[in-house]
C-alpha positions in Angstrom: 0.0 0.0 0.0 1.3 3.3 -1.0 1.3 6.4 1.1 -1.4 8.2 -0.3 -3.9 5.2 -0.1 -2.4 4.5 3.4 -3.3 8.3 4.4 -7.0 8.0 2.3 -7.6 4.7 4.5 -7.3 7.0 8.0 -9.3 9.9 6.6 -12.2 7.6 5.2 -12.5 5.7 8.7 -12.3 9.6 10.2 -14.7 10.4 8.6 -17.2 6.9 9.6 -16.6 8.5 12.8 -17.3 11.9 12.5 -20.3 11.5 11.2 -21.5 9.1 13.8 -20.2 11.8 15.9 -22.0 14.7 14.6 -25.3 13.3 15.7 -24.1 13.4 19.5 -25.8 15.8 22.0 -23.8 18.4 23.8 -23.2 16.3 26.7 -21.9 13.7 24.4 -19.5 15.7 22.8 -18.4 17.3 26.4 -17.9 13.6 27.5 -15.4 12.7 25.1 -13.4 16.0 25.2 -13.2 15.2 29.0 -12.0 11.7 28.5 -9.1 12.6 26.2 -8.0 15.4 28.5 -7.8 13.5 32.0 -6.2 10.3 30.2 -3.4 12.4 29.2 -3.4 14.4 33.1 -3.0 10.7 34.8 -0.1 9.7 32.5 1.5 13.3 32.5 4.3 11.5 33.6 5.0 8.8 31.8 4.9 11.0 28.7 6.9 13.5 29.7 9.7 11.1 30.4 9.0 9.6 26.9 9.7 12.7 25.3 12.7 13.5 27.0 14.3 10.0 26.1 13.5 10.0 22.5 13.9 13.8 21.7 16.6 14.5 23.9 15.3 17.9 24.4 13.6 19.9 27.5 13.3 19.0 31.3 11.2 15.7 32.7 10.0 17.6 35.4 8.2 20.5 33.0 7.2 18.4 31.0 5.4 16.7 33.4 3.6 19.8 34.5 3.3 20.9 30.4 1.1 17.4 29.5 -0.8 17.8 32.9 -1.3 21.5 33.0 -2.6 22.1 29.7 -4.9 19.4 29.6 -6.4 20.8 32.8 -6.8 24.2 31.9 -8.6 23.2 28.4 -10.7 21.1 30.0 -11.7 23.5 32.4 -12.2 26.4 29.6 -14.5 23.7 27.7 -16.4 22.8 30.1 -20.1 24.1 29.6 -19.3 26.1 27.1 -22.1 25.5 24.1 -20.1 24.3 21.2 -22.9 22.3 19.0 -26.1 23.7 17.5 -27.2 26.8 18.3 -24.5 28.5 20.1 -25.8 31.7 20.9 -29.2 34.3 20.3 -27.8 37.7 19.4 -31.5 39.3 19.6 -30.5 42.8 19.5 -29.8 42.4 15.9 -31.7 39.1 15.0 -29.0 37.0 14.7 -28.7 33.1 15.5 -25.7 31.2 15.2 -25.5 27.4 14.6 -22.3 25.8 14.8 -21.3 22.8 12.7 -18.0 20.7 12.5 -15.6 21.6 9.6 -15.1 17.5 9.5 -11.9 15.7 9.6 -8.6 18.1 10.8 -5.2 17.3 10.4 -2.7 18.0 13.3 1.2 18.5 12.4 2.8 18.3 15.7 6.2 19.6 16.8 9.0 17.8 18.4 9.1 20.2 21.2 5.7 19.5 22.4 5.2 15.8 21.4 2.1 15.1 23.9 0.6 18.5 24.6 -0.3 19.8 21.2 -2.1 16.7 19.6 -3.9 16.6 22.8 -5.1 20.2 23.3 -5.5 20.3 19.3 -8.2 16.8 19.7 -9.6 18.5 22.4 -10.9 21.3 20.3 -11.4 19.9 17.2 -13.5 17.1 19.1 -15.2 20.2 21.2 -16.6 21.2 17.9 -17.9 17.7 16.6 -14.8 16.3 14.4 -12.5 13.8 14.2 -8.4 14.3 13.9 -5.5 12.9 12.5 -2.3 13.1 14.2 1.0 13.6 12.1 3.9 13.4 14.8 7.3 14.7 14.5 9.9 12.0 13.2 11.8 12.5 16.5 9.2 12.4 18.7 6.8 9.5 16.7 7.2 6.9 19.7 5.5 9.7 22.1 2.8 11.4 19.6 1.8 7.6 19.1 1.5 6.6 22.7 0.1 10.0 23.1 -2.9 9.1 20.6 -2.9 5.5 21.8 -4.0 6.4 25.1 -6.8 8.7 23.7 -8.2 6.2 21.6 -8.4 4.2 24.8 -10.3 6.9 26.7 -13.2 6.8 23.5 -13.1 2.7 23.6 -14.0 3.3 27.3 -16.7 5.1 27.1 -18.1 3.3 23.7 -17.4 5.9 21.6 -15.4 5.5 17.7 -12.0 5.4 18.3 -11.0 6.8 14.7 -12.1 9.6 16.4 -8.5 10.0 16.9 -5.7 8.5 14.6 -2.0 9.2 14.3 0.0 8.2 11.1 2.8 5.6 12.9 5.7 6.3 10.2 5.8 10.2 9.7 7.5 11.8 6.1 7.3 15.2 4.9 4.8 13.4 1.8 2.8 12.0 4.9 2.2 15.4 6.2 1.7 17.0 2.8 -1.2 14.4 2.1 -2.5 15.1 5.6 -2.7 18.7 5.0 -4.2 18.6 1.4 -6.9 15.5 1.7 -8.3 16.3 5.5 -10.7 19.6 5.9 -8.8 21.9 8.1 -5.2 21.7 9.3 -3.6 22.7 12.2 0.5 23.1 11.6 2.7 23.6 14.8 6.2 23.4 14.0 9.0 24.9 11.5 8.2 27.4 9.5 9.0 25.1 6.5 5.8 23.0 7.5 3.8 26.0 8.1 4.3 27.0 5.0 3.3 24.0 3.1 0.4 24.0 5.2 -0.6 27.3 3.7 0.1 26.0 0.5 -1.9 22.6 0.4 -5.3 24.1 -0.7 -7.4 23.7 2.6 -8.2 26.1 5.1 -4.9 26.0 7.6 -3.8 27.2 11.0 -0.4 28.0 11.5 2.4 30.0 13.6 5.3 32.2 12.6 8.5 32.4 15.1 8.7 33.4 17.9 10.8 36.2 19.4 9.4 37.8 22.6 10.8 41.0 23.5 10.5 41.4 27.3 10.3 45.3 28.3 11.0 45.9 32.1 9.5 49.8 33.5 11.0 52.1 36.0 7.8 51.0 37.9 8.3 47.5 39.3 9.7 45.7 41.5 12.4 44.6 39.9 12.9 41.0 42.0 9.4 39.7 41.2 10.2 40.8 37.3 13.5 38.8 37.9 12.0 35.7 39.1 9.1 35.7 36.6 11.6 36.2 33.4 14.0 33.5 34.8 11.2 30.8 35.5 9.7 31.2 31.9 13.5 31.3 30.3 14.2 28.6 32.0 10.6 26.2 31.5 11.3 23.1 29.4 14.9 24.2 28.9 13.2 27.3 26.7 11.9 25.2 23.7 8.7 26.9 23.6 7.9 30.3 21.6 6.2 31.9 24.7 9.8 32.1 26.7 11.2 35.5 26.5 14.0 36.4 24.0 15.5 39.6 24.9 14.9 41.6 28.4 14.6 45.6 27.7 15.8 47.0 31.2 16.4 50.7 32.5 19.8 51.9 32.4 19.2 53.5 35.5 18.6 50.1 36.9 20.5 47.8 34.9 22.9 46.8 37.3 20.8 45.8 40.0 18.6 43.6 37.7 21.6 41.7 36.4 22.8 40.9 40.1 18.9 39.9 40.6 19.1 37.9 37.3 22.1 36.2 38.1 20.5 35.8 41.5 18.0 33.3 39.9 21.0 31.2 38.4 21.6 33.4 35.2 25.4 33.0 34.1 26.5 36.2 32.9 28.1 36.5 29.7 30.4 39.9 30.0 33.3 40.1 27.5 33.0 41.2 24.3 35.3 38.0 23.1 32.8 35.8 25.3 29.8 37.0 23.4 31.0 36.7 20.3 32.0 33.1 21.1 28.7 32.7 21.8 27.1 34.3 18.6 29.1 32.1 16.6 28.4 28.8 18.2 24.8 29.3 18.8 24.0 31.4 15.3 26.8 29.7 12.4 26.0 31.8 9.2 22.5 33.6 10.8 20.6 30.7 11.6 20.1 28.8 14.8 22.4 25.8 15.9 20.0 22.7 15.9 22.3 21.6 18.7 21.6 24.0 21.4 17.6 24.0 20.8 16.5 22.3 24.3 19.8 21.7 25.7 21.2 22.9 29.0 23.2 26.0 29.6 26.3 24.4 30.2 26.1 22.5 26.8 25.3 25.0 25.0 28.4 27.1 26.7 30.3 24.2 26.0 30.5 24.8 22.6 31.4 28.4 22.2 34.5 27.1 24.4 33.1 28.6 27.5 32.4 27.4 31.2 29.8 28.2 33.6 29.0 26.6 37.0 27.2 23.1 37.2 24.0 25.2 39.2 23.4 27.7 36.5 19.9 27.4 35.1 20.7 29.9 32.1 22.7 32.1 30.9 22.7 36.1 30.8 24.2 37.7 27.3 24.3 41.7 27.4 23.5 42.9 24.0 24.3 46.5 22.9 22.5 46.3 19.2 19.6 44.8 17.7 17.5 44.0 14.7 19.8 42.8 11.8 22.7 43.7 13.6 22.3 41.2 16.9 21.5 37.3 16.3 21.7 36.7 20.0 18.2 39.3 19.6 16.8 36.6 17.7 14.4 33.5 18.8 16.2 31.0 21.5 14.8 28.1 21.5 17.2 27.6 24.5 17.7 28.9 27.8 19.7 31.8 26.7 18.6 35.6 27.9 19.3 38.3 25.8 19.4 41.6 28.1 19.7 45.3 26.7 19.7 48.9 28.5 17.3 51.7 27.5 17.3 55.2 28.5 13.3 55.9 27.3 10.5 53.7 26.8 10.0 54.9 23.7 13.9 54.1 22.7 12.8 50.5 24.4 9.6 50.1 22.3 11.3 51.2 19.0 13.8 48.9 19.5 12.0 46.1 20.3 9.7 46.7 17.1 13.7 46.6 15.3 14.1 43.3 16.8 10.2 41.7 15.8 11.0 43.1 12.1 14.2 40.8 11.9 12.3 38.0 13.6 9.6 37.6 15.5 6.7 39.9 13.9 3.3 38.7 15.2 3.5 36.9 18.4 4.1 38.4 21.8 5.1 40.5 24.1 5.6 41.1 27.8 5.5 44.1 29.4 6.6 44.5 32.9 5.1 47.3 33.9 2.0 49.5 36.1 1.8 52.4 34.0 -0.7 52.2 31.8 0.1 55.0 29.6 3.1 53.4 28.8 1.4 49.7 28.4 -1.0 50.9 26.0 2.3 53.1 24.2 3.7 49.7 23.9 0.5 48.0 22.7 -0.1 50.1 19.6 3.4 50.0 18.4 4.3 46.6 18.8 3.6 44.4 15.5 2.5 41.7 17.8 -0.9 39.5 18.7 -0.5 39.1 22.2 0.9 41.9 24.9 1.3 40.0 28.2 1.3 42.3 31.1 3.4 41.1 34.4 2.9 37.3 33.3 5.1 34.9 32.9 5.5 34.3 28.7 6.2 30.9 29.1 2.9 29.9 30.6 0.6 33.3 30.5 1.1 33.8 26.6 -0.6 30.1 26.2 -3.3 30.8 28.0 -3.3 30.4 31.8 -5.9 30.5 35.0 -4.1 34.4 35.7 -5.2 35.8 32.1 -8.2 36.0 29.6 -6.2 34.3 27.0 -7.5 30.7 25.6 -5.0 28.0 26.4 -3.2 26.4 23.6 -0.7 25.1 21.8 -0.9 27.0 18.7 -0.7 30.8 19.3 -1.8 32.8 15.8 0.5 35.5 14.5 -1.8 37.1 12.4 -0.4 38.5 8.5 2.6 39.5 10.6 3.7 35.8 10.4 2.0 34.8 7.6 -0.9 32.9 9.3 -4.8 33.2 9.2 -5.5 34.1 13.2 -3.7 36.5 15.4 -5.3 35.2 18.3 -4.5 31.5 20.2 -6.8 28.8 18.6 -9.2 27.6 19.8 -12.5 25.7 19.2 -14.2 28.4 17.6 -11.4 28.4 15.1 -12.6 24.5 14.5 -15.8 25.1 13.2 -18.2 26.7 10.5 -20.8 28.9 11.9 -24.4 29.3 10.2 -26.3 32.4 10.8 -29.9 33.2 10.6 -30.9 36.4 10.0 -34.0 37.8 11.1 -35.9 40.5 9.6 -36.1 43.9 12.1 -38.7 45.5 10.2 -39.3 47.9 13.5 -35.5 48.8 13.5 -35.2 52.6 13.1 -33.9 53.1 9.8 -31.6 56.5 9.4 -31.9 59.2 6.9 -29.3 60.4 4.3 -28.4 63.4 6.5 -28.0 61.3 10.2 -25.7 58.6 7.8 -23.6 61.0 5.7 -23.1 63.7 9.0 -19.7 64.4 10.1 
């Protein structure tokens, strides 16, 4: 059997179950969503250690709380929220909406997130009434199977179709390509190579750009809960995910102290000029980022620029002096490597920051530590970004956490900025079509020329 055929087989028994599926009642659907989640909560563990053995990437112990966290918090933003049939009355302007399943969507997963993302991603594309298929990273296929494995189990134990769910077991870039152009809807999580071919297959597609979150740090705060929040979310999962802040935008007036408060939190500071340039050239070889520091630790990663910091140091602490094109170390990390840079204004912060989203970055997020809103807002409109986290934590917050309004996930949107359709997180809204019906207001007030056209 050849590929294609192979591929057809999963969507056409995807498909047997999605429509059996469609004919479920709310608390049907809400049954199986809650299933999927808590299977993957109670064996957090086991899958976390799974994809640190086979990717060789990230920390057991945040993983651990990645898999169980997430599926929690989904779960818990699901949960009675009307998702099938009529979804909402909007009778101030006579308008019904009806929601109904786009059918059978595809799931590229990344290697960084192996368990987490085909989870939340079946989570909301069951929420809305459709089946997936799960195409996992080649370096992480053991875990993305497993992962699926145990959520087909969770449907078998409640009698419901397990091709609800379906992985493809032997991964290729054709195997991807056939996912994205012969299911409905595809969600792509990963390079930007795969994003782009999922923009290119012909169905509707939901993608992400790169990441490069530009952390900006006011005259305002207090500069050791800043400290501790930037260091826990550079340092989550050895900094493999996009939500981890890049570059740290502090005031010259208080530069020094926030080092010695960075450092404080186990950042290894990176001083000379022949150190950082060491550095550069280890971790960016001609522009682009060294596979081979992407969810390692920050002695490995010194290792190879020649350098040595102590066994306890959970990251380490670069002082830039440019950015943009001029600065790769301002560029996405996928590594627990800080980027830190003085500003004397926050407008000189804000402009540079936009310098360094231009080069890389355009789209996703911010954070902003800061209590002046004046200069929040400042920020807000001049940032090219989709999400401006204020005092959270980017690792966890920019996802979607119980301290913000922001819908968990595990693919954030970065608008035409990054080239994608959404510039918000997906969720399952983004998973379905919605039918309206109008109403005729034939009592609604209707203006004349002179009230329409009047300045």
């Amino acid at each position: 059997m050849d590929t294609k055929e192979y591929i057809q087989g999963l969507i056409d028994r995807a498909r047997t179950a999605q429509q059996e599926f469609e004919t479920y009642s709310q608390e049907q659907v809400d049954k199986a969503v809650r299933a999927i989640g808590k299977i993957i909560y109670d064996n957090g563990e086991m899958l976390a250690r799974m994809a640190v053995d086979e990717t060789r990437m990230g920390k057991y112990e945040d993983k651990i709380v990645k898999n169980k966290a997430k599926a929690k918090i989904v779960w818990y933003k699901l949960k009675g929220v009307k998702s099938r049939g009529i979804i909402r009355y909007l009778d101030d302007i006579g308008i019904v909406e009806v929601a109904k399943p786009i059918g059978v969507i595809g799931c590229v997963a990344p290697t960084t997130n192996p368990t987490m993302t085909p989870n939340h991603n079946a989570m909301i594309a069951l929420k809305g009434g459709n089946a997936i298929i799960v195409c996992p990273h080649p370096r992480a296929k053991e875990t993305g199977i497993k992962t699926v494995e145990l959520m087909r189990q969770a449907l078998r134990e409640i009698g419901y179709p397990e091709d609800l769910i379906q992985v493809v077991p032997e991964p290729t870039m054709e195997a991807s390509g056939l996912i994205m152009q012969l299911c409905d809807a595809c969600v792509s999580t990963g390079g930007p190579g795969m994003v782009k071919a999922a923009y290119s297959s012909g169905k509707p597609a939901f993608g992400v750009g790169a990441g490069n979150v530009q952390s900006l740090v006011d005259t305002d705060v207090d500069l050791e809960q800043a400290a501790e929040k930037i260091a826990r979310s550079r340092t989550y999962d050895n900094g493999v995910l996009c939500t981890c802040e890049q570059c740290v935008h502090i005031p010259s007036a208080k530069f020094d102290a926030m080092v010695a408060l960075l450092q404080a939190q186990g950042g290894a500071y990176i001083g000379s000029d022949a150190d950082v340039a060491a550095l550069r050239k280890a971790m960016f070889p001609n522009g682009s980022i060294n596979k081979d520091v992407v969810g390692s630790t920050p002695q490995a990663i010194a290792a190879l620029a020649g350098l040595t910091v102590p066994e306890e140091a959970r990251f380490l602490l670069v002082r830039v002096t440019k950015g943009g094109r001029d600065e790769d170390l301002t560029k996405e990390k996928l590594c627990p490597v800080l980027a830190i840079c003085p500003y004397d204004s926050w407008e000189g912060a804000v402009d540079l920051a936009v310098r360094n989203l231009k080069n890389e970055g355009a789209g996703h997020s911010t954070i902003l530590h800061s209590n002046n809103k004046a200069h929040v807002e400042y920020a807000a409109v001049r940032l090219p970004v989709s999400r401006i986290g204020v005092n959270l934590v980017g690792s966890s917050g920019l996802g979607g956490g119980f301290d913000c309004g922001l819908n968990p996930t595990a693919t954030l949107g970065c608008g035409t900025w990054g080239n994608n359709s959404i510039s918000e997180n997906l969720w399952w809204h983004h998973l379905v079509n919605i039918s309206r019906i109008a109403y005729q207001m034939p009592n609604n007030p209707v203006p004349t020329d002179e009230e329409i056209w009047a300045e």
